[in-house]
C-alpha positions in Angstrom: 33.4 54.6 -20.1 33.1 52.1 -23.4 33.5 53.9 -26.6 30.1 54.5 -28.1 31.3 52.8 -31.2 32.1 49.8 -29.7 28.8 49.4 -27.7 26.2 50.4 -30.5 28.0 48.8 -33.5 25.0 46.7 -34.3 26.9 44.4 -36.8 30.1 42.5 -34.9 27.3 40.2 -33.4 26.5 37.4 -35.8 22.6 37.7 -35.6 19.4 36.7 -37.8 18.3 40.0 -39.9 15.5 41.9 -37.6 13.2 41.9 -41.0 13.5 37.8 -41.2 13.3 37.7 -37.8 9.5 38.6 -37.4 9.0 36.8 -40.8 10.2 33.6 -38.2 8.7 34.7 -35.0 5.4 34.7 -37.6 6.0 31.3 -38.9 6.2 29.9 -35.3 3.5 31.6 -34.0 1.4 29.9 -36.8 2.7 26.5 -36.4 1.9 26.6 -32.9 -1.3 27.6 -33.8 -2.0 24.6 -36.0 -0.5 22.7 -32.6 -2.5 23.9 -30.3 -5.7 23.5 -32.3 -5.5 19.6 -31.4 -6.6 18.0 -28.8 -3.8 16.7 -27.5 -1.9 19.8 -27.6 0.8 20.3 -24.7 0.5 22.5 -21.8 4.4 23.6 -22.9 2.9 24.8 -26.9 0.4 26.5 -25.3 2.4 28.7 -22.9 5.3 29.2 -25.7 2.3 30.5 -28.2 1.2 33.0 -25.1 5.5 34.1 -24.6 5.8 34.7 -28.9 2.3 36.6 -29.3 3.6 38.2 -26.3 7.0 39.3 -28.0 4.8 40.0 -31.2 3.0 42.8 -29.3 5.7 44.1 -27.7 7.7 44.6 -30.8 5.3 46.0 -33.0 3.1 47.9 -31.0 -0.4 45.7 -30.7 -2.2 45.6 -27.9 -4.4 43.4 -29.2 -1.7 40.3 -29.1 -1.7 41.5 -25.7 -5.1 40.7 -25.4 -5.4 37.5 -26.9 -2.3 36.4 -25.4 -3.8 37.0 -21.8 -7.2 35.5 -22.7 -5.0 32.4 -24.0 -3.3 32.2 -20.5 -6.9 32.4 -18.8 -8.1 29.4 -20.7 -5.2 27.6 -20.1 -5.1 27.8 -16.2 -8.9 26.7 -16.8 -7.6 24.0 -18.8 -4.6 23.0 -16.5 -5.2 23.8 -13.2 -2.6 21.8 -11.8 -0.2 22.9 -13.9 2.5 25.1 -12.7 3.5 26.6 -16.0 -0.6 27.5 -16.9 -0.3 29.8 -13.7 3.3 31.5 -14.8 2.0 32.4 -18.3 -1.0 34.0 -16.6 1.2 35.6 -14.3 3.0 37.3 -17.4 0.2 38.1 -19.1 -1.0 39.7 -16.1 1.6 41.4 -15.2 1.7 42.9 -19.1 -1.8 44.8 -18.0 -0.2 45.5 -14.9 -2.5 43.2 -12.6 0.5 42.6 -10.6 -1.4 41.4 -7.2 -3.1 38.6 -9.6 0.1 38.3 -11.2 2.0 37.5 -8.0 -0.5 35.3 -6.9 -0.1 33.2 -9.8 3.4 32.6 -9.1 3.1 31.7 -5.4 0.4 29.5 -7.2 3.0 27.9 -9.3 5.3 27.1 -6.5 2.6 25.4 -4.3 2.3 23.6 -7.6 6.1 22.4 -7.6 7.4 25.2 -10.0 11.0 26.0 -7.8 11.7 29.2 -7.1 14.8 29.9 -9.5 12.1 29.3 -12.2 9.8 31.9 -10.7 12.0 34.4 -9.2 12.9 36.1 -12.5 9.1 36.7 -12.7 9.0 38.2 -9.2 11.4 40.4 -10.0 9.9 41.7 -12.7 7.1 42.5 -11.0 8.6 44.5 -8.0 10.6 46.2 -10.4 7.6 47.7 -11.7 5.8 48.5 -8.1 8.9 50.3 -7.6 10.2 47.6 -5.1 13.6 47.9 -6.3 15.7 46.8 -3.1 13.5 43.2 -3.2 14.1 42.8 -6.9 17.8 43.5 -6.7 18.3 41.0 -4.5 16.6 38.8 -6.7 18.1 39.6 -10.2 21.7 39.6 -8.5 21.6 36.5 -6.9 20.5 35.1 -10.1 23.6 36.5 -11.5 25.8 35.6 -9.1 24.8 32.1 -9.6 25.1 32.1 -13.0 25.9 34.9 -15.3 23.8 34.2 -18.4 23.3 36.8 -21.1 19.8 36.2 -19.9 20.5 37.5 -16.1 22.5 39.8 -16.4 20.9 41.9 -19.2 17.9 42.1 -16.4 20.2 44.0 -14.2 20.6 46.1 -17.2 17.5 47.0 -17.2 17.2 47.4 -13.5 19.8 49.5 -13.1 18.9 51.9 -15.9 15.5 52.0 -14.2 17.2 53.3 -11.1 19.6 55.6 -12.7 22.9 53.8 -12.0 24.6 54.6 -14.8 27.8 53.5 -14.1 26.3 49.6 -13.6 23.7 49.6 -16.2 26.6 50.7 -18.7 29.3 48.2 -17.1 26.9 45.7 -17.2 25.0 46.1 -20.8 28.7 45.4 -22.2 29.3 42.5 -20.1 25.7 41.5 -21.5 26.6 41.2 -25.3 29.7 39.4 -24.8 27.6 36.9 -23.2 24.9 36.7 -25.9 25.0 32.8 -27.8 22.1 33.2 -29.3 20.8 34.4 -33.3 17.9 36.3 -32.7 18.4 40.0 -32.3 15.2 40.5 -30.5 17.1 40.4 -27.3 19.6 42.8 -27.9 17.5 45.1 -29.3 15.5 44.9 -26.4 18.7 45.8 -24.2 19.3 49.1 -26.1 16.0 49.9 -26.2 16.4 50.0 -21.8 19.5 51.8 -22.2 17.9 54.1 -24.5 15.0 54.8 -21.9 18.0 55.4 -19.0 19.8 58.0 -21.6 16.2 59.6 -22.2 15.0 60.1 -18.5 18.8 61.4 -17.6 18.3 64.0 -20.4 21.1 62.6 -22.4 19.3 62.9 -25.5 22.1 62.1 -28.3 22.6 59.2 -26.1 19.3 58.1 -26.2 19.3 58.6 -30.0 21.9 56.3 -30.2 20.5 53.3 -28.2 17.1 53.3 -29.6 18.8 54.2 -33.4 20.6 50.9 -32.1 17.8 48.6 -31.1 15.5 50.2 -34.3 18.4 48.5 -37.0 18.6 45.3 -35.4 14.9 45.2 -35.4 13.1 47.9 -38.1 9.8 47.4 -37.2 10.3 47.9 -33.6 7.4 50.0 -32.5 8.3 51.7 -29.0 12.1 52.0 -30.7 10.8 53.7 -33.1 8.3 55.5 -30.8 11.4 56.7 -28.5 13.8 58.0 -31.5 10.9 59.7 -32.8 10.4 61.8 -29.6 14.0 62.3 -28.8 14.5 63.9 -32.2 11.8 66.3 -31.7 13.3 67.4 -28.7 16.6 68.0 -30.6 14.3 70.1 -33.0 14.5 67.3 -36.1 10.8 67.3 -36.5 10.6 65.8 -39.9 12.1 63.1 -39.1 10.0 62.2 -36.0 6.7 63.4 -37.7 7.4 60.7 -40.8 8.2 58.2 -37.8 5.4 58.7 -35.6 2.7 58.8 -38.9 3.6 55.3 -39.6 3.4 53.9 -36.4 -0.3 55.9 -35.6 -1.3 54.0 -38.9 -0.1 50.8 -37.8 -0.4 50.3 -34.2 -3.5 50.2 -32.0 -1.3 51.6 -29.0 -2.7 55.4 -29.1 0.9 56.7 -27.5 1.9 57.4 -31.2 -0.8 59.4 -32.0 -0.3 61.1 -28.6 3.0 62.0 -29.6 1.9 63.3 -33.3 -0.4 65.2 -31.9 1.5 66.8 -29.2 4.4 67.3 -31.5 1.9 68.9 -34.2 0.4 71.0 -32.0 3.6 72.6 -31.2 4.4 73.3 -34.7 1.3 75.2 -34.7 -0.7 72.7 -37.4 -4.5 72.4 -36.9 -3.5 68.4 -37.9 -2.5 67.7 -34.4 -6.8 68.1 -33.3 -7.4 64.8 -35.5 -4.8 62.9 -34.2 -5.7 64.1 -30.7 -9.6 63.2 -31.0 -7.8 59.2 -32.2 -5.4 59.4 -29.1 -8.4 60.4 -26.7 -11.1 57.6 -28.0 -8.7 54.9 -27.6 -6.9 56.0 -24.3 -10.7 56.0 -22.8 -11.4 53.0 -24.3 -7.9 51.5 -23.1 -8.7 53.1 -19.1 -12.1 51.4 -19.4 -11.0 47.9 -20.2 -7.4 48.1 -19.0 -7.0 50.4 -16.3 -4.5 49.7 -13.9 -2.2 49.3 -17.5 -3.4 52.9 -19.2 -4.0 55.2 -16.7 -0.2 56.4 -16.6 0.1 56.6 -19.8 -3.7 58.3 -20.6 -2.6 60.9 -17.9 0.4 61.7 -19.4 -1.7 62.5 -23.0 -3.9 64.3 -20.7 -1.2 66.7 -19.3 -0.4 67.3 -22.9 -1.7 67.2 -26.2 -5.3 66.0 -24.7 -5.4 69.6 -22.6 -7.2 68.3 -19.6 -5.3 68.6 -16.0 -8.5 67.6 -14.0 -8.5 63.8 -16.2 -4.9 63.6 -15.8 -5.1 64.5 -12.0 -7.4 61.4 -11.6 -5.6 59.2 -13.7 -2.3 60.0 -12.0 -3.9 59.1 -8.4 -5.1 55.8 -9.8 -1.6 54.9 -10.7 0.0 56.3 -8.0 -2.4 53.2 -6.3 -0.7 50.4 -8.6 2.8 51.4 -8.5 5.0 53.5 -6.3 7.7 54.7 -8.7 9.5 57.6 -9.0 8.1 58.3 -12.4 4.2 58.1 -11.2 5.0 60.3 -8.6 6.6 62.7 -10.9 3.4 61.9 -12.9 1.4 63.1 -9.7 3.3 65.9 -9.1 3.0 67.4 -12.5 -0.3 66.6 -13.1 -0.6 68.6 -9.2 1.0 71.7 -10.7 -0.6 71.6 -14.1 -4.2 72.0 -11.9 -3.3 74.4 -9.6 -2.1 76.8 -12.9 -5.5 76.1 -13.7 -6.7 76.9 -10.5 -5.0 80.4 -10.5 -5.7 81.1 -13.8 -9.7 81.0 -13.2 -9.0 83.0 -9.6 -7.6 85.7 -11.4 -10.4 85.1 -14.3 -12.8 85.9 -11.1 -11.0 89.5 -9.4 
């Protein structure tokens, strides 16, 4: 096994500052906008504009750049229908809210359109990956390696393999990863510690986890699900100072309700009347998330629901729905808790009855 210190050490790598680096992933983001407010804007600003607002979401926590970027990519197939790359950026977008039928039809879309298939593959891949088709995207992600072993393609068997809980590989190839990172920008390789962080988490390895999403929070600080992740791995450990100062930022600055879940959850077992505030946020915005977004927010509603939000019969219902999108091992664990958790209810109101 690599030495810890060797794998985490988040300074040998010569890479942009995590702070300036949103202060530059801003900056393009508003040149582009300026770009694509002409008439004569390019088909290729537009879809870079949807990928950084994208990014922007993902790494602070806003749904609503989500949002816009997908309404973005809808426009832009309406603008450029023949355009191979309009249907790929909708594809992503798609996929982002979990739409991944739409999604996948977008990029046999783009192929008919004369997109090749070592362009679109990596996007396929993503997508069975999250149906739980792991065998098909395997075969995708390592031929894609095999051809050529670029920071890019083999980090994404990183994440694949952490996903299935080879351990061995997704360590092996993480290291194998950095040494073939070129670039500046530390977004990517925060981004790979944050999956190995996720691996560590669901394998119960939880100083491990702490150290791969402690990793991917200093290259990046205001990484929100990084931050989300340490937060709840150090209130499992019992440091739940710490994750209560984390998690009150993050409520106060994201629109993803997933922190606030967490707050409250983690309040309510410290037995302070707090956590019912933060639970009443969580709930308004999970329903309004399920109403507009469901196939995206029913996994992660249910899960509140099994939890802080005290309601087995709405996670139940939730679960099934995403047991319909995606065939995981982790929404059938969902299922099968949310199963138990009603038939403890079920038995409790039996013997409420004798």
């Amino acid at each position: 096994m690599i030495a810890a210190t060797h794998m985490y050490d988040v300074t040998e790598l010569r890479i942009t500052d995590g702070t300036i680096a949103l202060l530059n992933l801003q900056a393009q983001i508003d040149s582009l906008e300026a770009d694509v407010r002409l008439v004569n804007s390019t088909v290729e600003s537009q879809v870079v504009l949807i990928e950084l607002i994208t990014l922007r979401g993902l790494i602070l926590g806003h749904i609503a750049d989500y949002e816009r970027a997908d309404e973005m990519a809808e426009q832009l197939v309406r603008d450029a229908p023949t355009d191979g790359a309009a249907f790929v950026a909708r594809a992503r977008t798609r996929a982002v809210f979990h739409r991944f039928t739409d999604a996948l039809d977008d990029i046999d879309r783009a192929e008919r359109l004369g997109l090749n298939s070592e362009t679109t593959n990596g996007d396929r891949a993503a997508i069975f990956q999250a149906l739980g088709r792991y065998d098909e995207a395997l075969a995708i992600r390592e031929e894609a390696a095999d051809r050529r072993a670029s920071f890019e393609n083999v980090a994404a068997l990183v994440g694949l393999y952490s996903e299935i809980g080879e351990i061995d590989a997704a360590e092996r190839l993480y290291a194998e990863s950095r040494r073939r990172y070129r670039g500046v920008s530390p977004f990517p390789l925060a981004l790979l510690d944050f999956q190995l962080g996720l691996m560590w988490m669901n394998k119960g390895r939880l100083d491990d986890a702490r150290t791969s999403f402690d990793a991917a929070r200093r290259r990046v600080p205001a990484y929100a699900p990084a931050q989300g992740h340490l937060a709840e791995v150090e209130a499992e450990l019992g440091e739940t100072g710490s994750a209560l100062a984390r998690l009150r930022s993050l409520a106060a600055s994201s629109d993803d309700p997933d922190y606030a879940a967490q707050l409250a959850r983690i309040l309510r077992d410290a037995g302070c009347s707090q956590f019912r505030h933060w639970c009443g946020l969580a709930a308004a915005r999970y329903d309004e998330l399920v109403a507009t977004h469901p196939e995206a927010f029913a996994d992660h509603a249910a899960e509140f629901w099994l939890a802080a939000g005290a309601n087995p019969d709405k996670a139940l219902r939730l679960a099934r729905m995403n047991i319909e999108i995606r065939k995981t091992p982790r929404a059938y664990d969902l299922l099968a808790r949310a199963v138990a958790a009603n038939e403890v209810v079920g038995a409790k109101v039996m013997k409420s009855h004798e």
